[in-house]
C-alpha positions as CSV (number, residue, x, y, z in Angstrom):
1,X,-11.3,55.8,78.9
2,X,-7.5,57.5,78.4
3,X,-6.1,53.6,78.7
4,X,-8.8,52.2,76.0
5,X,-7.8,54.9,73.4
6,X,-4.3,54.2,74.1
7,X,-4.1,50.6,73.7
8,X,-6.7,51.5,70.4
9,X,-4.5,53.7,68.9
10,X,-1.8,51.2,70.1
11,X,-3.5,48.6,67.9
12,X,-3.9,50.6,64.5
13,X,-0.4,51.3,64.4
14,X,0.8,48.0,65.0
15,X,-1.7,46.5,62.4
16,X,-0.6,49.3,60.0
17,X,3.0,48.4,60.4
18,X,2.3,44.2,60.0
19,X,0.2,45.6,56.7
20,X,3.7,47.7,55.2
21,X,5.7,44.7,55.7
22,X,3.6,41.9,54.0
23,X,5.8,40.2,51.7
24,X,4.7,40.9,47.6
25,X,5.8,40.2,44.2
26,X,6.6,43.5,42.5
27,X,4.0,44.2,39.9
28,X,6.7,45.2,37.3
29,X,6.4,47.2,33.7
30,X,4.7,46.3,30.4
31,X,5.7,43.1,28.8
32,X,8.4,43.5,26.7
33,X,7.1,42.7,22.7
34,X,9.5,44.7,20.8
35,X,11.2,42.6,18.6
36,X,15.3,43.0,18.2
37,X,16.8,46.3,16.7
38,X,19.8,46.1,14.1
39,X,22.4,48.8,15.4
40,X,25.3,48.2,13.0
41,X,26.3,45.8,9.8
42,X,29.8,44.9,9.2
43,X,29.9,45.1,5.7
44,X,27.0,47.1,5.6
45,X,23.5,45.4,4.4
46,X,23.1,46.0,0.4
47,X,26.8,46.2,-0.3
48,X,28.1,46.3,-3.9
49,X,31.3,44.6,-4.8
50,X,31.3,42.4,-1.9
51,X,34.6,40.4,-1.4
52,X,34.7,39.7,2.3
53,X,34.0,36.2,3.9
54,X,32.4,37.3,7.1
55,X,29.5,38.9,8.1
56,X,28.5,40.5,11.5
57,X,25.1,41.8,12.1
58,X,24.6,43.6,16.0
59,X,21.6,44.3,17.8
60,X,20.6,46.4,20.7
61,X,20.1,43.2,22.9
62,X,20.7,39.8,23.0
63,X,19.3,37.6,20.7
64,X,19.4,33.9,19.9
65,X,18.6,31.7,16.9
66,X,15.9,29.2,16.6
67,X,15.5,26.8,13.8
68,X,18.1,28.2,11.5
69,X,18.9,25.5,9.6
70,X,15.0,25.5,8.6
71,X,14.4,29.4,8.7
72,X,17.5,30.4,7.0
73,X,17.0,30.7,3.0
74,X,20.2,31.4,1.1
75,X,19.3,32.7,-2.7
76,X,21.2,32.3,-5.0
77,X,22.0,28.4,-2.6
78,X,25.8,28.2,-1.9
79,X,27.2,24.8,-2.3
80,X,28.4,24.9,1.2
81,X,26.2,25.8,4.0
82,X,28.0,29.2,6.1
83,X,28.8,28.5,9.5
84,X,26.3,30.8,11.8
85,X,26.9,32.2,15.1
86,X,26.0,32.5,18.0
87,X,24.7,29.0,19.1
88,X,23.5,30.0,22.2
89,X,23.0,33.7,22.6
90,X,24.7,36.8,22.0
91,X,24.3,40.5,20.7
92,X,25.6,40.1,16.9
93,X,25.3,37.4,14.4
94,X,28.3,36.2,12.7
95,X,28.0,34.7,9.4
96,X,31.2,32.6,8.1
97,X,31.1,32.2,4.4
98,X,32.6,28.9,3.4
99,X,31.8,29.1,-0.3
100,X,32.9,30.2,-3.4
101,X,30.8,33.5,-4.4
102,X,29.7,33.7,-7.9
103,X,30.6,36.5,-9.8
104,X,28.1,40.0,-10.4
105,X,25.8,38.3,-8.4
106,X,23.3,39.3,-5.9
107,X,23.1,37.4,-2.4
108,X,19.9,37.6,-0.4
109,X,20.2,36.1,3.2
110,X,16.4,35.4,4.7
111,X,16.9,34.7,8.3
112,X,12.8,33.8,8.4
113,X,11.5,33.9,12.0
114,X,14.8,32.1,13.2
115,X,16.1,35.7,15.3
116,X,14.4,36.2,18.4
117,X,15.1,38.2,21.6
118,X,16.5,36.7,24.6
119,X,14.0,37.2,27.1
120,X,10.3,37.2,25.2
121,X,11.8,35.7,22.2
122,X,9.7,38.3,19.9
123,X,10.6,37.4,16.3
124,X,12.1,39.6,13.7
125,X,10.5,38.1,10.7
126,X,11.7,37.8,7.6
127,X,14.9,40.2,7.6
128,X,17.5,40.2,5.0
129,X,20.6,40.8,4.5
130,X,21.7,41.7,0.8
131,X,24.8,41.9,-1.1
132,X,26.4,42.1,-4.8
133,X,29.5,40.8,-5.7
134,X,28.8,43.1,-8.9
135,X,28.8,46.9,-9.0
136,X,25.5,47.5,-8.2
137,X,22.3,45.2,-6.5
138,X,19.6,43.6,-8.7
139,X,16.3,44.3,-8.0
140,X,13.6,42.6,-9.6
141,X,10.3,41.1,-8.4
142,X,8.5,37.7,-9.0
143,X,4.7,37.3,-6.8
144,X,2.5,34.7,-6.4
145,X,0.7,31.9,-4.5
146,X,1.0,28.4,-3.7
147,X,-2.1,26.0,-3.6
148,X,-2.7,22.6,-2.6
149,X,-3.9,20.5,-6.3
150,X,-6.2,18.5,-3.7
151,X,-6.0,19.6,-0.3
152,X,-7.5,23.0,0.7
153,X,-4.5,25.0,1.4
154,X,-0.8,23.4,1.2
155,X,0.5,22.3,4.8
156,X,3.3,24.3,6.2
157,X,5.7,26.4,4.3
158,X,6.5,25.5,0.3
159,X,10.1,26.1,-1.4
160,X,9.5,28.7,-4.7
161,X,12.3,28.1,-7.1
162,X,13.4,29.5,-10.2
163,X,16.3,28.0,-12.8
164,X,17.7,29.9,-15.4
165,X,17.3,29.2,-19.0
166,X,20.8,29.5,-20.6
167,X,22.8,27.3,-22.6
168,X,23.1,24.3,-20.0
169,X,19.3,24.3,-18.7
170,X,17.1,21.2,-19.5
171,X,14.2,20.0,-18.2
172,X,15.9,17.7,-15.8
173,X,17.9,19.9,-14.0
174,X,15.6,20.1,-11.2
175,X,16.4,16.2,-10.2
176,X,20.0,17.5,-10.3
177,X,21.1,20.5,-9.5
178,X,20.2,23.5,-7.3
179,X,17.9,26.6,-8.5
180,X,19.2,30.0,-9.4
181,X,17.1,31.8,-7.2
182,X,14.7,30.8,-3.8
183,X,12.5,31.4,-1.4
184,X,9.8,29.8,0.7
185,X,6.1,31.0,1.3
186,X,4.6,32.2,4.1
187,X,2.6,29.6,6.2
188,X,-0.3,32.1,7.2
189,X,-0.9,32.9,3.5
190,X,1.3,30.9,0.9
191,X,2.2,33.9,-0.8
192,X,5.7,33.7,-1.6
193,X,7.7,37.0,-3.3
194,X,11.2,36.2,-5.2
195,X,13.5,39.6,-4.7
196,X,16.7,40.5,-6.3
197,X,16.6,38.8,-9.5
198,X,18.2,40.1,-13.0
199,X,16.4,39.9,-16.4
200,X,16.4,37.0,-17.6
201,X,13.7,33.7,-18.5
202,X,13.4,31.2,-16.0
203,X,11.5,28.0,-15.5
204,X,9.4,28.6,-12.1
205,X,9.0,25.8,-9.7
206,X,7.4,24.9,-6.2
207,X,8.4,22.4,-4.1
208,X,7.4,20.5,-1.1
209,X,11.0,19.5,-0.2
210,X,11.0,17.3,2.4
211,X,14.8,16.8,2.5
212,X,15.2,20.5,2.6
213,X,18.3,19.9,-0.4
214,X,16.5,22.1,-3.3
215,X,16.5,18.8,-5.6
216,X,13.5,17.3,-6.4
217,X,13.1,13.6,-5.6
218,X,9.8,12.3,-6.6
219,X,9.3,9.7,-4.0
220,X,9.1,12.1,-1.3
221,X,8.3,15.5,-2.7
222,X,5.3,17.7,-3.8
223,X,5.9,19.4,-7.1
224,X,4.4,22.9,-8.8
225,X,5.4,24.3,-12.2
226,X,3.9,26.7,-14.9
227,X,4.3,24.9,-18.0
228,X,5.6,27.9,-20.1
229,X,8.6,29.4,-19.3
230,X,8.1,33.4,-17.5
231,X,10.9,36.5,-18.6
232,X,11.7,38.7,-15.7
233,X,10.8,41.8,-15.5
234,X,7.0,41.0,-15.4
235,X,4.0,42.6,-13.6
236,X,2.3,39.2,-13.5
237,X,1.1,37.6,-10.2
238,X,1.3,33.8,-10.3
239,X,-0.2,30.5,-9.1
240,X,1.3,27.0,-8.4
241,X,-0.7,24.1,-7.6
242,X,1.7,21.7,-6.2
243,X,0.8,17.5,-6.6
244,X,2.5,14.4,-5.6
245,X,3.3,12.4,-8.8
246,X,2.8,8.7,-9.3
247,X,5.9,7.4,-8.9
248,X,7.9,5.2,-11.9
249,X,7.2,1.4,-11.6
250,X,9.9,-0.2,-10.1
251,X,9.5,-3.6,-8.2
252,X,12.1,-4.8,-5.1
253,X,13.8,-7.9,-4.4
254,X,11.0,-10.4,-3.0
255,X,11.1,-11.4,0.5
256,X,10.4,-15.0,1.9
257,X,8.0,-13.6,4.7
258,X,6.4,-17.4,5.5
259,X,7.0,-20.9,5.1
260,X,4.9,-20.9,1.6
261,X,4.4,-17.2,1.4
262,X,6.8,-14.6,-0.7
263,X,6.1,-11.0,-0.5
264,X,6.9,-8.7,-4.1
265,X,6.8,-4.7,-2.7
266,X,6.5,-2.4,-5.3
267,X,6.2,1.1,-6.6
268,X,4.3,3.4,-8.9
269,X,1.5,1.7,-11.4
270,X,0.9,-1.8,-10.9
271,X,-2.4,-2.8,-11.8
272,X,-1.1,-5.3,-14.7
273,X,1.8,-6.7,-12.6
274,X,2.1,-10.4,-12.4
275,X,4.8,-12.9,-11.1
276,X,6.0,-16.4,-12.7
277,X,8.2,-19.4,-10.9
278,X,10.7,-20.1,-13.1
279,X,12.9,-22.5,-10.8
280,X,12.1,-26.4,-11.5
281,X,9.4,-27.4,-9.4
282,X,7.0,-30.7,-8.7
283,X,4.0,-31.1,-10.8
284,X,1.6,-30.9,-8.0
285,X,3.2,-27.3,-7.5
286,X,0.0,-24.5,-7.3
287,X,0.5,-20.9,-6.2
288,X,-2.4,-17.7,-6.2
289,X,-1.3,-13.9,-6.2
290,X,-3.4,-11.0,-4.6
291,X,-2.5,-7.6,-4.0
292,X,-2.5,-5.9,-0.1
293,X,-5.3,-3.6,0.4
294,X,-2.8,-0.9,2.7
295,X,0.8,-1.3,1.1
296,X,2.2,-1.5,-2.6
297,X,2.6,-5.4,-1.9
298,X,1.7,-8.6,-4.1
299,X,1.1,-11.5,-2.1
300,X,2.7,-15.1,-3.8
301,X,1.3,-18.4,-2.0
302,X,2.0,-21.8,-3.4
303,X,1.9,-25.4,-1.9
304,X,3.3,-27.7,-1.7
305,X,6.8,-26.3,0.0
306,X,10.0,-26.2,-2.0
307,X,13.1,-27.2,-0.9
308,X,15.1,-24.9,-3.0
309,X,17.9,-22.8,-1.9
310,X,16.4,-19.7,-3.8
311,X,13.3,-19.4,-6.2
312,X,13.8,-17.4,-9.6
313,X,11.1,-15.0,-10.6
314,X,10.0,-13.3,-13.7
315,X,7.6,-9.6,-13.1
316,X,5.4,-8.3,-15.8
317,X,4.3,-5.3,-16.1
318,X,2.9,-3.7,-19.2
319,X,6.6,-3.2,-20.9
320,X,8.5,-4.0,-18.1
321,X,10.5,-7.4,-17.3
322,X,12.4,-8.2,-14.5
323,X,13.9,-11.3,-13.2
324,X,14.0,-11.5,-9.1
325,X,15.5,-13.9,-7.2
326,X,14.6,-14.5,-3.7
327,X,16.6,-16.7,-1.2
328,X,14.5,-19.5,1.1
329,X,14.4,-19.6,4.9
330,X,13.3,-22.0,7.6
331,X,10.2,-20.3,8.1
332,X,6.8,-21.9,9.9
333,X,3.9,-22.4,7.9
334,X,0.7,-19.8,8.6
335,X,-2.1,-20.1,9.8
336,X,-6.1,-18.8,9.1
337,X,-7.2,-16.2,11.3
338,X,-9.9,-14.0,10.1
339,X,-11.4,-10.7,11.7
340,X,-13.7,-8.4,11.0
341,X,-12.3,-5.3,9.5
342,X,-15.4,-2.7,10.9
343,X,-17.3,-4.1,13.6
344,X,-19.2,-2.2,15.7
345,X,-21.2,0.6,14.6
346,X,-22.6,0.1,11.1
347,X,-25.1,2.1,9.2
348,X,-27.4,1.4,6.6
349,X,-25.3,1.8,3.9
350,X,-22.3,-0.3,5.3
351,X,-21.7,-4.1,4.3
352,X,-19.3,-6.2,6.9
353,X,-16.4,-6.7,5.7
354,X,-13.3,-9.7,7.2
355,X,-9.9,-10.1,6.4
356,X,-7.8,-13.1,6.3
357,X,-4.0,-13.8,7.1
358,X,-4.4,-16.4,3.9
359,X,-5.6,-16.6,1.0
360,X,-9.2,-17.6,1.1
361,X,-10.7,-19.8,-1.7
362,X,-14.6,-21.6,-0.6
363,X,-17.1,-19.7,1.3
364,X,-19.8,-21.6,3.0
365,X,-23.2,-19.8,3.5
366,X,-24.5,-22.7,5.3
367,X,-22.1,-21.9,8.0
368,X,-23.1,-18.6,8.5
369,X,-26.0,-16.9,10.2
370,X,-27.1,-13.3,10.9
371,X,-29.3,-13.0,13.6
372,X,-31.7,-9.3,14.7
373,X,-32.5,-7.9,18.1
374,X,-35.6,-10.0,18.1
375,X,-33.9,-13.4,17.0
376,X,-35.1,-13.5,13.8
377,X,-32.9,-14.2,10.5
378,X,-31.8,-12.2,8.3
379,X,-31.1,-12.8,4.9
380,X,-27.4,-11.9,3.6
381,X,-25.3,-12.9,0.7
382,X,-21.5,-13.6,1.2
383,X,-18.4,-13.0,-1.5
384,X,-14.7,-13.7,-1.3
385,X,-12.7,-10.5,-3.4
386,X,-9.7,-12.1,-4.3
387,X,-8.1,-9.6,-5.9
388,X,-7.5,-7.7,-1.9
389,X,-8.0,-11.2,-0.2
390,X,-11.0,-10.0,1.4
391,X,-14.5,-11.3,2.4
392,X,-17.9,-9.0,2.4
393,X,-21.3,-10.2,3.8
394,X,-24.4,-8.0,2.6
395,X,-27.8,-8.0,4.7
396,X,-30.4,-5.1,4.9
397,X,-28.9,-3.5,8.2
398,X,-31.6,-1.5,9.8
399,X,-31.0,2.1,12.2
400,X,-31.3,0.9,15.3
401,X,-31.1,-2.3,15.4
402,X,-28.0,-5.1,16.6
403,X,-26.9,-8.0,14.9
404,X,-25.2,-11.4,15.9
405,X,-23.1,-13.0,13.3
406,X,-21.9,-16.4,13.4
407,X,-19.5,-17.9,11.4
408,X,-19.1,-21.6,12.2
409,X,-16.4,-24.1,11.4
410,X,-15.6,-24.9,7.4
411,X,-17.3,-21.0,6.5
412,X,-14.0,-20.2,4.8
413,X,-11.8,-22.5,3.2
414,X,-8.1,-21.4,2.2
415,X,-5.5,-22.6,-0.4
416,X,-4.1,-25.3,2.1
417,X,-7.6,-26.5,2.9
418,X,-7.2,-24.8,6.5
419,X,-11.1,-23.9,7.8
420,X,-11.8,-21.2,10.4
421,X,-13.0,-21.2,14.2
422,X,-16.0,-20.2,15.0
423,X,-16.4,-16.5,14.3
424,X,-19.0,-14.5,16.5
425,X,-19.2,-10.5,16.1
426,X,-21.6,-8.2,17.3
427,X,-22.6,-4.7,15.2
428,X,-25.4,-2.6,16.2
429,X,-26.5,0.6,14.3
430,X,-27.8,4.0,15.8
431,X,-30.7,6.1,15.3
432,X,-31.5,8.1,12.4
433,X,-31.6,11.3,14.5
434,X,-27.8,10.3,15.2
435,X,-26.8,11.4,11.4
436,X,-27.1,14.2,9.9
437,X,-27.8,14.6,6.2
438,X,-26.7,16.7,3.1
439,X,-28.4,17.8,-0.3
440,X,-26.3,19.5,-2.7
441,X,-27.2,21.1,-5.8
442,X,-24.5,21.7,-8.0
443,X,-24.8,24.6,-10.7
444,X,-23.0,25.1,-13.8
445,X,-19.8,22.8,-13.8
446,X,-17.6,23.8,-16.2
447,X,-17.7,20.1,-17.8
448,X,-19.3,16.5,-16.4
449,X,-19.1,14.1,-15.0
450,X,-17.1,15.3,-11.9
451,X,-16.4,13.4,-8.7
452,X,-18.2,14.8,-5.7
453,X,-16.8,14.3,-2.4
454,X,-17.6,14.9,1.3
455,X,-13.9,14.7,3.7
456,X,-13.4,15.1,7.2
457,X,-11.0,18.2,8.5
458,X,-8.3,15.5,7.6
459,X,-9.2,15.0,4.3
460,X,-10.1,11.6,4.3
461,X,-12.8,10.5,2.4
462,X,-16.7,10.0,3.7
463,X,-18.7,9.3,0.9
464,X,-18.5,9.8,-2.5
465,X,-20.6,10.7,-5.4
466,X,-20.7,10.2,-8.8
467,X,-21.9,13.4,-11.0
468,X,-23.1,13.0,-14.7
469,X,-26.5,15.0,-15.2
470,X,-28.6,17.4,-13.7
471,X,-29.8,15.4,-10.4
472,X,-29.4,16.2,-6.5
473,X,-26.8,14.7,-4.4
474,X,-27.4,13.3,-1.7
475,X,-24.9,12.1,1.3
476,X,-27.0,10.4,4.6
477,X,-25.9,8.9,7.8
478,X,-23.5,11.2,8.5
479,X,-21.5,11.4,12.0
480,X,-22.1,15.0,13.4
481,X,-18.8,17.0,12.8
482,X,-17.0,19.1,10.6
483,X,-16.5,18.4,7.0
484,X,-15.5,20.1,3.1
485,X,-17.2,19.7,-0.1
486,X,-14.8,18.4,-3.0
487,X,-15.4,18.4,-6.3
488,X,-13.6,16.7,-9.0
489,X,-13.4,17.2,-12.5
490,X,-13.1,13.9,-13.7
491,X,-11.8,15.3,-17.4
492,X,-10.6,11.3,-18.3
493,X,-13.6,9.6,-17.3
494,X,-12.1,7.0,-15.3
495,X,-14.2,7.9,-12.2
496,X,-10.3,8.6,-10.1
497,X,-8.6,11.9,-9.5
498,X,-5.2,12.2,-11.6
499,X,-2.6,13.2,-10.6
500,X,0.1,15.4,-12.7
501,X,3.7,14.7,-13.8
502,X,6.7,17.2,-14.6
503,X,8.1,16.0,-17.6
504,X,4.9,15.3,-19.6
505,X,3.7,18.8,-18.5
506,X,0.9,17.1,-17.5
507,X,-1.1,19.1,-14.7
508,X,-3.3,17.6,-12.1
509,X,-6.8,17.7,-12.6
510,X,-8.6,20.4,-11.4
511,X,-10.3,20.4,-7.6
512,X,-12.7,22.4,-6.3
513,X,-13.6,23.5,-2.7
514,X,-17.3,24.6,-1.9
515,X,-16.5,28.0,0.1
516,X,-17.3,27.2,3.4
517,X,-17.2,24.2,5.7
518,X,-19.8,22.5,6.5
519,X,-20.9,21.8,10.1
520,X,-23.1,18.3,10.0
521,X,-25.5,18.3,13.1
522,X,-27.5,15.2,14.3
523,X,-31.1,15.3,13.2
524,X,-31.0,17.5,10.9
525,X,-31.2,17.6,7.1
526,X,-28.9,20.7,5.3
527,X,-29.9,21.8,1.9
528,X,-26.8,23.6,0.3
529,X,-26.3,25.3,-3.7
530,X,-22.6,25.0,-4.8
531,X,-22.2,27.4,-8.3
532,X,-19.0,26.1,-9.9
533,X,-19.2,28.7,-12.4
């Protein structure tokens, strides 16, 4: 019995020692989510008569710097961005001042979310670092919000600009020159606060600036304004719906894309542009013009080939006149191919549409046959639209039902007299407990008609409605999803949303959101009141 207990006790003590020296990973404190501490400035933050050309900033740990070029906001801008330090990490931030300081004027330094610690990288947001090269720091206010004119909320972070009115402002000094005073809003709430400013009135101006250089170029950016001008001090809070303008018309040099094909690209309005030959050419000599469906492009076809060195064009367009000149290359002749643009899954309220690499001219309905599930015909009527160079077949499409289509030889005919080869495509269409459905009732618009539309979480258009009197709307055969209600006050009448322009102080036309989103399930039919009041 002694020699059991022994080798038991014997046993426990080994296993207890085997258990103390089991290898683990030490469990450790908190994580660390304190952002950076400030522990010194050198010259100290909110200094008057600043004259120095270097800045140092020190924390209590190391830091780094992510995104400054992005984060950083400099108000007034300095022509000359500073040089910033560290690159890498460090425990002080060293700001090299390569510009020219204006005179009794307050600096504001926004660092954003750019200073982060070392380890965690918790940001500390939005500090500043102020200074006057006057005796003494200006501090006025400006407030407000940015908004989307047609999206729901603008997509990342806007630039808020104000320009001085003295004796050299005009209303082109945005497409110039930089603003007196900026900032950015915040992408959680695009609120946006202007600090430091002096007394003055100012033109106030929001900016989707895609080249990040404060000047607004209207080919790329969004733009915002209040059409009257604001005096600061002022307790008012304000709102800026930023747009995209058309652009001005302007039309490139034409490019020789095919053997008889010349491409015209294009900008801004076009809808009354049109193209003339005016090098010699032989009498048989035909051309036709349509305009690309995707891209600001006209399409030129003419037979038969010329063998010029370059053509000479003139472009209309309402006032404008150019003349465009285009040189000629050995290029091979194209070819017909058509395809169908949405094959597949149709619903009822679909037509099939084809496009065509050439321009299309005869369409055959003799050629053609549509074919149900049970093999019998269907009737259908076909069309050529030659303003997009595109072909649409109509037949009563049914919910759950397939189709065959056939297109045989000869059922298109182009401008060179080039037929097709035989087309087959397949659509089928699902059952009506696939969709989902939507009634709305809209109460009290301000004025009619308005455009009502239903978009995806992208904001692409669904369907769209067309809103002149007291009557329900209804959108059917929708795919099960997320999706916004957008209404449109069509104030023109010309059944499009317009857009706004700067220096006609012309603003966009006014959008609408229905509150909520809507969730679209299959089978199932949603009723929904919008009060536009």
């Amino acid at each position: 019995m002694r020699r059991i207990l022994y080798f038991a006790i014997l046993f426990f003590v080994t296993l207890t020692f085997v258990n103390c020296a089991k290898r683990g990973n030490p469990s450790g404190g908190l994580k660390d989510s304190i952002p950076p501490i400030i522990v010194k400035y050198n010259p100290e933050n909110y200094s008057i008569n600043f004259t120095d050309d270097e800045i140092k900033i020190y924390f209590d740990e190391y830091i780094k710097l992510t995104e400054i070029n992005k984060e950083l906001i400099i108000s007034p801008p300095l022509k000359y961005q500073p040089e910033i330090t560290p690159l890498s990490t460090g425990k002080f931030i060293k700001i090299k001042i390569k510009d020219t300081l204006k005179e009794n004027t307050t600096y504001s330094f926004n660092f954003g979310k750019s200073i982060v610690d070392n380890t965690e990288e918790n940001a500390f947001k939005y500090f500043k670092y102020i200074f006057s090269t006057g005796s003494f720091i200006d501090s006025l206010k400006l407030k407000g919000t940015v908004k989307d004119a047609l999206l729901l909320n603008p997509e990342g972070a806007t630039t808020v600009m104000l320009y001085e009115v003295n004796k050299s402002f005009n209303d082109s000094i945005i497409y110039s020159e930089k603003p007196t005073y900026i900032t950015t809003t915040k992408e959680e709430s695009q609120e946006f606060e202007l600090t430091n400013l002096k007394e003055g009135t100012y033109l106030l101006v929001a900016l989707k600036d895609k080249t990040n250089d404060y000047i607004f170029q209207p080919q790329y950016d969004k733009i915002g304004f209040l059409e009257e001008l604001i005096t600061i001090p002022s307790d008012s809070t304000f709102t800026i719906n930023i747009f995209k303008e058309t652009e001005d018309y302007t039309i490139g040099k034409p490019k020789h894309e095919g053997k008889n094909h010349i491409i015209f690209g294009y900008n801004g309005d076009a809808e009354d542009l049109k193209v003339d030959l005016k090098s010699i050419v032989p009498k048989d000599f035909e051309y036709t013009t349509y305009k690309d469906p995707k891209s600001d492009t006209l399409h030129y076809w003419f037979k038969p080939f010329v063998e010029n060195d370059s053509l000479v064009f003139t472009a209309t367009n309402k006032t404008y006149l150019d003349t465009l000149v285009t040189r000629m290359r050995d290029l091979h002749a194209d070819t017909l191919v058509i395809k169908p643009i949405n094959a597949g899954v149709l619903t009822p309220m679909d037509t099939l549409k084809f496009t065509s690499t050439t321009p299309l001219t005869l369409f055959d309905s003799e050629k053609v046959t549509v074919i149900n599930q049970d093999s019998v015909a269907v009737p259908f009527k076909g069309r050529i639209d030659n303003g997009f160079n595109t072909a649409v077949l109509n037949f009563d499409i049914k919910v759950t039902e397939s189709y065959v289509i056939q297109l045989l030889p000869g059922a298109f005919t182009d401008f060179f007299e080039q037929t097709n080869d035989t087309i087959n495509v397949r659509v089928r269409t699902k059952e009506n407990s696939d969709y989902g459905s939507l009634s709305l009732i809209l109460k009290e618009p301000k004025i009619v008609p308005v455009i009502v539309q239903l978009v995806n979480t992208k904001f692409k258009v669904i369907q769209e409605r067309y809103f002149t009197e007291k009557e329900l709307i209804l959108f059917e055969y929708i795919n099960p999803g997320e999706y916004y209600i957008r209404i449109i006050y069509d104030e023109n009448k010309n059944k499009l949303w317009d857009t706004g322009n700067y220096l006609k102080k012309i603003q966009p036309e006014t959008v609408i959101y229905y509150p909520e989103k809507m969730e679209i399930r299959p089978n199932w039919s949603l009723v929904e009141t919008f009060n536009l009041e």
